[in-house]
C-alpha positions, 0 to 999 in steps of 0.5 A: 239430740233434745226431745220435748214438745211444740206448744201453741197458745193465746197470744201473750200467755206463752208462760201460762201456757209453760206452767199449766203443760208443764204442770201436767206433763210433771205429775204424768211422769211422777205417777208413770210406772215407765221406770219400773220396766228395767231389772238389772238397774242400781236402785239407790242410783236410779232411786236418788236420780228420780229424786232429784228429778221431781225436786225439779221440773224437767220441762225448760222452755227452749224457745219462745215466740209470739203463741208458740213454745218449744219446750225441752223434755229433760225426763228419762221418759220420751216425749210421745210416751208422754204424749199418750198418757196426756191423751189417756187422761184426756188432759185439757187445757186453758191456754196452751190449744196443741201439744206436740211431742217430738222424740228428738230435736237436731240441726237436720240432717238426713242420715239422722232423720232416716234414723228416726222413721227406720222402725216404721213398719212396711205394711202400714199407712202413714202420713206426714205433718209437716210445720215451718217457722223461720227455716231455711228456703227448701227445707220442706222439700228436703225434709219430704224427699227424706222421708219419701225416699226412705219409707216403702210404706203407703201414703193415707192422707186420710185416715194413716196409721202412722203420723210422721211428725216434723215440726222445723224451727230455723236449721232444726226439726223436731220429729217423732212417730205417733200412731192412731193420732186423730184430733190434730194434737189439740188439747184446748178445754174449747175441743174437749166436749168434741174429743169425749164425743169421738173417743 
C-alpha cells in the first residue's frame, strides 16, 4: 500500500504545484526528529538509508490531471504526521490550494479499509470526507457502507473530532484518520490571513 497526498491546483500549473509542495514536505522530513523515536535500530544502517533519502526527493507524482495531483510519499515518515507539521508551520502556498494526505493508497477493498479506521477510538465524533474522480458506478456507497458498519462511534457533521478521509481515483482510494482538521485542507497563500485569525 503507497501513501502521499491529494494536491489540488491552478489549472495548467500541476508541476509547479509538485515542486513548491514537495519542496516543503522535503525539508519538513529533513528537519523532523520522527527517526530519532526507535532504540534498538542499526545506526550506520539507518544512518546511510536517511542519506540516500535526502539526496533525493521521496515525493513522485503518481497521477496527474488537469489542477490535480496524487503524489507518492516515499519517506519512512507517514503522510499525516507530515500533514501536521505542515500545519504547525503554517505552510502556505502559491499555486497548490489543498493538500491531502493519505496514510495509505490501495485497490479497494473492504477488509483493507476496516484495517484503517480500527483504531478509531468509540467514544469520539467523527465525520467522513469523501472525494471521487473517475470511479466506479457505487463506490461512494460501498466506501459509506464500510466505514458505517464498522465505527460504533457517532456521527458530527459539524464539528467531529475524527475526519475520516477518502479520496477515490478510479478502483482505488486514498485514506487516512485526521483528528481536529478545520480549514477543509487548504494551504492557498489566499486563505492564509483567515487560518492565522482562527488559530
Amino acid at each position: 500500500m503507497k501513501k502521499g497526498f491529494y494536491i489540488s491546483c491552478k489549472k495548467g500549473r500541476e508541476e509547479k504545484a509538485f515542486k513548491e509542495v514537495s519542496g516543503v514536505l522535503k525539508n519538513l522530513l529533513e528537519s523532523s526528529n520522527e527517526y530519532s523515536q526507535y532504540e534498538d535500530i542499526d545506526i550506520e544502517k539507518e544512518i546511510k538509508k536517511e542519506v540516500d533519502l535526502l539526496h533525493s526527493n521521496p515525493f513522485k507524482i503518481y497521477f496527474q490531471y488537469s489542477s490535480i495531483l496524487f503524489i507518492s510519499n516515499g519517506s519512512s515518515v507517514s503522510s499525516s504526521y507530515l500533514y501536521n507539521l505542515l500545519r504547525e508551520n503554517q505552510s502556505s502556498f502559491v499555486f497548490a490550494h489543498r493538500v491531502v494526505p493519505f496514510d495509505a493508497f490501495f485497490k479497494f477493498e473492504e477488509t483493507l479499509l476496516c484495517e484503517m479506521i480500527k483504531y478509531i477510538k468509540t467514544d469520539k465524533t467523527y465525520k467522513i470526507l469523501y472525494e471521487e474522480r473517475f470511479v466506479p458506478e457505487n463506490m461512494k456507497l460501498r466506501v459509506f457502507d464500510c466505514i458505517t458498519s464498522n465505527l460504533k462511534c457517532t456521527v458530527d457533521l459539524s464539528n467531529p473530532y475524527y475526519l475520516v478521509v477518502v479520496q477515490a481515483l478510479k478502483n482505488f482510494i486514498g485514506v487516512s484518520v485526521i483528528e481536529n482538521e478545520k480549514f477543509n485542507f487548504n494551504f492557498s497563500k489566499d486563505s492564509k490571513k483567515t487560518y492565522e485569525k482562527e488559530v
